[in-house]
C-alpha positions in Angstrom: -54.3 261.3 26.5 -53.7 261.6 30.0 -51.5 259.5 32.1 -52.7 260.2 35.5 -53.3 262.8 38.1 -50.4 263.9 40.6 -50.6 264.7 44.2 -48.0 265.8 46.5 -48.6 265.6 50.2 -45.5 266.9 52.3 -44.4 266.6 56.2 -42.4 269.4 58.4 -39.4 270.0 57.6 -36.1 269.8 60.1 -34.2 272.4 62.5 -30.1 272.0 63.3 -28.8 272.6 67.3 -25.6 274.6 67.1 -22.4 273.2 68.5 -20.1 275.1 70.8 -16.4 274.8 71.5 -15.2 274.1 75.2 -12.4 272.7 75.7 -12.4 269.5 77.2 -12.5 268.8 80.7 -12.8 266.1 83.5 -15.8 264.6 84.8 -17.1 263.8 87.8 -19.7 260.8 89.0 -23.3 262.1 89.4 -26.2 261.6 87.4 -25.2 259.7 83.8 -25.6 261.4 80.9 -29.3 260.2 79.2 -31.3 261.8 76.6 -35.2 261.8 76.0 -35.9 261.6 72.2 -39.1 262.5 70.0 -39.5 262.2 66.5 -40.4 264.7 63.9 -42.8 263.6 61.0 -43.5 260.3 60.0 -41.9 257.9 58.0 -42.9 254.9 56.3 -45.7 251.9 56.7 -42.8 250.2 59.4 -41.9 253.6 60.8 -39.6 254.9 63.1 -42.0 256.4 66.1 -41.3 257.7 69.1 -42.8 254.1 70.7 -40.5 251.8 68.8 -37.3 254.2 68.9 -35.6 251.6 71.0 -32.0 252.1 71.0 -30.0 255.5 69.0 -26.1 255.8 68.3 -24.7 259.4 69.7 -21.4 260.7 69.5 -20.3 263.4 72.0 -17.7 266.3 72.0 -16.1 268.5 74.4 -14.9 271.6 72.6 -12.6 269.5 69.8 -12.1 266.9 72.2 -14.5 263.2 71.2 -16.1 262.3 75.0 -17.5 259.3 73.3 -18.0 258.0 69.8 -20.9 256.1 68.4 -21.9 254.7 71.4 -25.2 252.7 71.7 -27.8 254.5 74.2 -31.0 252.5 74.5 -34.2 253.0 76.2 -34.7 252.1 79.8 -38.1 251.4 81.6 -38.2 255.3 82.3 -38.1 256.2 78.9 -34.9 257.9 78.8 -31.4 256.5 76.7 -28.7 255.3 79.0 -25.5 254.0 77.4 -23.5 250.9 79.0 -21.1 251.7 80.8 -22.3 254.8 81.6 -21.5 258.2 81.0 -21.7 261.3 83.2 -21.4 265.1 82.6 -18.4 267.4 83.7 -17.7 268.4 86.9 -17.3 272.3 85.9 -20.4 272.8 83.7 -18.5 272.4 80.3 -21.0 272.3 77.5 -21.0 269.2 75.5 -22.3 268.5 71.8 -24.2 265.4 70.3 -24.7 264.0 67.3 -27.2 261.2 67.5 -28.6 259.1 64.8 -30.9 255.7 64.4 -30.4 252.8 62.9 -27.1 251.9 63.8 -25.9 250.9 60.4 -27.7 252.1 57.7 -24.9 251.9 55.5 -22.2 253.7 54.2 -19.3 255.1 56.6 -19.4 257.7 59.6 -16.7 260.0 60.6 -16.8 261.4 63.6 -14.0 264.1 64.3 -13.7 268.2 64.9 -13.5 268.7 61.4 -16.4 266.4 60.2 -19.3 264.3 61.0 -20.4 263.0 58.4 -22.2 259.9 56.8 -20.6 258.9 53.3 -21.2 256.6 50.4 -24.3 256.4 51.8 -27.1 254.2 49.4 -31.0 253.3 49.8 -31.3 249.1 49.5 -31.9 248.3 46.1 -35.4 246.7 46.7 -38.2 248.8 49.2 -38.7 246.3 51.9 -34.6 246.9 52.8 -34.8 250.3 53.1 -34.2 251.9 56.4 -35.4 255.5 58.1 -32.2 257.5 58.5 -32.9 259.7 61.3 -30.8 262.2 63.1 -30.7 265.0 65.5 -27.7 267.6 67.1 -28.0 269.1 70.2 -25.8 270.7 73.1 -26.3 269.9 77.0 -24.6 271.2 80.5 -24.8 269.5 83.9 -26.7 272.6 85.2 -29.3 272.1 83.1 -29.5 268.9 81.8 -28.6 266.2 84.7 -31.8 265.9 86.2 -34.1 266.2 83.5 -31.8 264.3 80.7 -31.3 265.7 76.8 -34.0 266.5 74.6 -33.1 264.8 71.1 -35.7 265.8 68.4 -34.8 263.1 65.6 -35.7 264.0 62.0 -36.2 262.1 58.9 -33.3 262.5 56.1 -34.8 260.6 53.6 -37.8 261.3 51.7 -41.0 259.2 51.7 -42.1 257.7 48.3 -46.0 256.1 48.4 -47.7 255.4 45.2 -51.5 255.0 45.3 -53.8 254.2 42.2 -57.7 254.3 41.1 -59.4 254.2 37.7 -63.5 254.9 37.5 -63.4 253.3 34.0 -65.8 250.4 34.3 -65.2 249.1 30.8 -61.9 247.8 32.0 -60.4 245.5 34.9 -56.9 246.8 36.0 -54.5 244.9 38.4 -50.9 246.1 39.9 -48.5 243.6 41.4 -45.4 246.2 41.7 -44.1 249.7 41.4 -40.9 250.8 40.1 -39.2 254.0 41.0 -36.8 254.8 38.2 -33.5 256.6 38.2 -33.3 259.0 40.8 -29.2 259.9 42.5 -28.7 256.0 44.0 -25.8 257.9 46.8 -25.0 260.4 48.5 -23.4 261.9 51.5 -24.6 263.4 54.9 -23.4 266.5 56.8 -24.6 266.8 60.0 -23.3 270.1 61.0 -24.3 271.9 57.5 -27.8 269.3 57.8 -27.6 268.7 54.2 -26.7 266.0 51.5 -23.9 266.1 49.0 -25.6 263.4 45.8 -23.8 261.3 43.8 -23.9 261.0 39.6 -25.2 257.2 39.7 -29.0 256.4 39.1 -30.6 253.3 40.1 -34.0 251.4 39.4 -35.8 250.8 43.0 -38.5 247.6 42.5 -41.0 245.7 45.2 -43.4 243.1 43.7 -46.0 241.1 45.0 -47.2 238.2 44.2 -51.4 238.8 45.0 -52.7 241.3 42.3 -54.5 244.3 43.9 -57.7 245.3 41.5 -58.4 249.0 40.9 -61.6 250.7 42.6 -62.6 254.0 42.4 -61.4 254.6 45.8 -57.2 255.2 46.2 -55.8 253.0 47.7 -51.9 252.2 48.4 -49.8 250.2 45.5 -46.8 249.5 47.7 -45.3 246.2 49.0 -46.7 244.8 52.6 -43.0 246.3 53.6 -44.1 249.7 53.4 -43.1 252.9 51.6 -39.8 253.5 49.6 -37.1 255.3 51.6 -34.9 257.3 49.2 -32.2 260.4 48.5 -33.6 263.7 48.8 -32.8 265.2 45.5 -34.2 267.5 42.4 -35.3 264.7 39.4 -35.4 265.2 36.2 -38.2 263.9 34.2 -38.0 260.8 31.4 -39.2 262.3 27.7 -41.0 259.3 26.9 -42.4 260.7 23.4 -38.7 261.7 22.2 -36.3 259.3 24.2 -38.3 256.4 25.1 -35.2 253.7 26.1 -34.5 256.6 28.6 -30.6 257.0 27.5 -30.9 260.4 29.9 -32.0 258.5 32.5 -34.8 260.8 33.2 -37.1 260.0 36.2 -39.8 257.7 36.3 -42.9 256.0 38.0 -43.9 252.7 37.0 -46.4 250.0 38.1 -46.8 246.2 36.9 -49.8 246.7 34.9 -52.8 243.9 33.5 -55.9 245.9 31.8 -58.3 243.0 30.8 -62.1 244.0 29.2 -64.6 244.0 31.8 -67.2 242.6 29.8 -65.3 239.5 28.4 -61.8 239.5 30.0 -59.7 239.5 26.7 -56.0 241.0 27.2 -55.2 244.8 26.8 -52.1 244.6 27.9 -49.4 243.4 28.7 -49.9 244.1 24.5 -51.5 240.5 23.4 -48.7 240.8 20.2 -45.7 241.4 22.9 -46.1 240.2 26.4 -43.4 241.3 27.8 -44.4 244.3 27.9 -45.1 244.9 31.7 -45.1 248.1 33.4 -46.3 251.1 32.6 -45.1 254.4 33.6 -45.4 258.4 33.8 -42.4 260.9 33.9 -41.4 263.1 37.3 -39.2 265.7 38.0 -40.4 266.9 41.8 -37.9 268.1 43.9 -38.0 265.4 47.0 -37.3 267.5 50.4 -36.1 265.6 53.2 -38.2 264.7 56.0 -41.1 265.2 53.4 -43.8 262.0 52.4 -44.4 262.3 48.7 -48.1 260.6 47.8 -48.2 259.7 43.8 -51.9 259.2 43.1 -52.0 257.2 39.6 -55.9 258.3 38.0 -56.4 255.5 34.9 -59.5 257.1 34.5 -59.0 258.2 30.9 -55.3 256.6 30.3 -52.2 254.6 31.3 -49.2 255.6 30.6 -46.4 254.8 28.5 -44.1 251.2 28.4 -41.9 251.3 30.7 -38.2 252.3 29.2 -37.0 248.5 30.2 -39.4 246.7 28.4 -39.9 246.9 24.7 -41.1 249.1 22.4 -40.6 251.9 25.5 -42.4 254.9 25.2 -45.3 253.5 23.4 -48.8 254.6 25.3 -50.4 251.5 26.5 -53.4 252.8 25.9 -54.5 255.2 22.8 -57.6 258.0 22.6 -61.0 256.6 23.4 -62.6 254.5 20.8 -64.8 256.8 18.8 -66.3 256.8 15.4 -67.6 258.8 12.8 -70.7 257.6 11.9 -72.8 258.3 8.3 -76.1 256.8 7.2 -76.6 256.4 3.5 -79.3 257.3 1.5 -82.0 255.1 0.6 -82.3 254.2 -3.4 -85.8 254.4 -4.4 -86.9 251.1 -6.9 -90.4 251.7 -8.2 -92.2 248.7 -9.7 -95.5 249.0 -11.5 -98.2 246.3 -10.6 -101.5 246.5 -12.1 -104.3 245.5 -9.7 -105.9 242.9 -12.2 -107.1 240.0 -11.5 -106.3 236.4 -13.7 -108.9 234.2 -14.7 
């Protein structure tokens, strides 16, 4: 039985500025220090874009020395990021490194010194519409040639995107979805912004957004997720749920689910949730990709010619909510020959 089809559809990935090691100097009053971001790929349906990048969060270093830390630079009427009060570059040319990032708090804790800048203990919302693009970008700036024409920031995403989309062409059922689950991927994690990676955590969670308006299959794709957008999450390698051989999921293997009714088209009788056990609810597949960051991940859910398994919260998990196509085997038998005898007389 299949239990849908799979697509992948991936942005660009990111590039790191290198940092120097000046020692710190004084500086002088001319032209304030600004910057001039962009944005790399895209991120989700309420995404960060170069038109509603509004305000950014840069710390700035002078050899080992912190210029400023965490400071608030937002956009002006030119289009470049100023900070209140103002900054300005050094008087002798000294180079200067910054680490920028947006939102301001998107949880966990930042430490900003020689030795580290980093973002720890850092942890996706547990429900969709509260999670946040994480972007970020490091680069290095001098008064000769960055004063007039202000710092170019290229921001990148360091999350990965999560859409789910779902279609069925199987007119002999009616299939609605009013949620998708994302189940037990690494729930934390840590950010380096000199190395540009992630250190994970070991704790898994279960990431939900339901809706309360039903959306009906078509044979066109068509999103699954929440008015809120796409699902914001670690990047990280998964490991994929066994549904066949551990059902309840006591690996806590990877999953997809969505909040599943299949009614008959014909006379609207209950497929499932199972008519014996309603509370049965979601059905899911198993996936083990290998999320990138800065990357959109597109699951396209085919019901075609299946759906899935029971989701490993609900009961009996594991269980295909739908079997093999109903066939049969079909045998005609044999006519039994009864001869009667009638003579053709006629009775007076």
């Amino acid at each position: 039985m299949k239990t849908g089809l799979l697509i992948i559809a991936a942005a660009a990935s990111m590039a790191l500025a290198s940092c120097s090691n000046d020692e710190p100097v004084a500086t002088e009053t001319g032209r304030a220090i600004d910057f001039r971001p962009a944005l790399g790929a895209r991120s989700r349906a309420t995404e960060t874009t170069n038109a509603n990048l509004t305000a950014i969060n840069v710390t700035a270093f002078i050899g080992d020395g912190v210029l400023f830390k965490q400071t608030e630079f937002t956009k002006g009427s030119d289009g470049y990021f100023v900070s209140s009060p103002e900054y300005y570059w050094p008087g002798d040319d000294s180079e200067v490194d910054f680490y920028a990032y947006s939102p301001s708090a998107p949880g966990g804790q930042f430490t900003f010194t020689s030795a580290s800048k980093t973002l720890s203990d850092f942890a996706p919302a547990a429900t969709m519409d509260q999670q946040v693009d994480f972007i970020t970008s490091v680069a290095s700036g001098k008064k000769s040639a960055n004063e007039a024409a202000g710092v170019e920031l290229t921001f990148n995403h360091q999350l990965s995107q999560i859409e789910v989309r779902a279609k069925t062409d199987n007119t002999a059922y009616t299939y609605k979805i009013s949620g998708v689950r994302i189940g037990k991927p690494v729930a934390s994690g840590s950010y380096d912004f000199d190395t540009n990676a992630w250190t994970l955590g070991s704790d898994k969670a279960i990431y939900t957004e339901e809706y309360d308006t039903p959306r009906t299959l078509t044979s066109t794709l068509s999103t699954m997720m929440g008015d809120e957008g796409n699902a914001m999450l670690l990047p990280q390698q998964l490991t994929a749920w066994a549904p066949t051989t551990d059902g309840a999921n006591s690996a806590q293997g990877a999953y997809l689910s969505v909040k599943l009714e299949i009614e008959s088209a014909e006379t609207g009788v209950q497929v499932y949730p199972f008519p014996s056990n309603a509370n049965c609810q979601w059905a899911s597949i198993p996936i083990d990709d290998n999320w990138e960051a800065g990357k959109k991940y597109i699951y396209n859910l085919d019901f075609t010619h299946g759906a899935g398994y029971v989701d490993p919260n609900d009961p009996i998990p594991g269980t295909p909510v739908l079997g093999g196509p109903i066939k049969f085997t079909v045998s005609v038998v044999d006519w039994d020959d009864v001869t009667k005898d009638e003579p053709m007389t006629t009775v007076e």
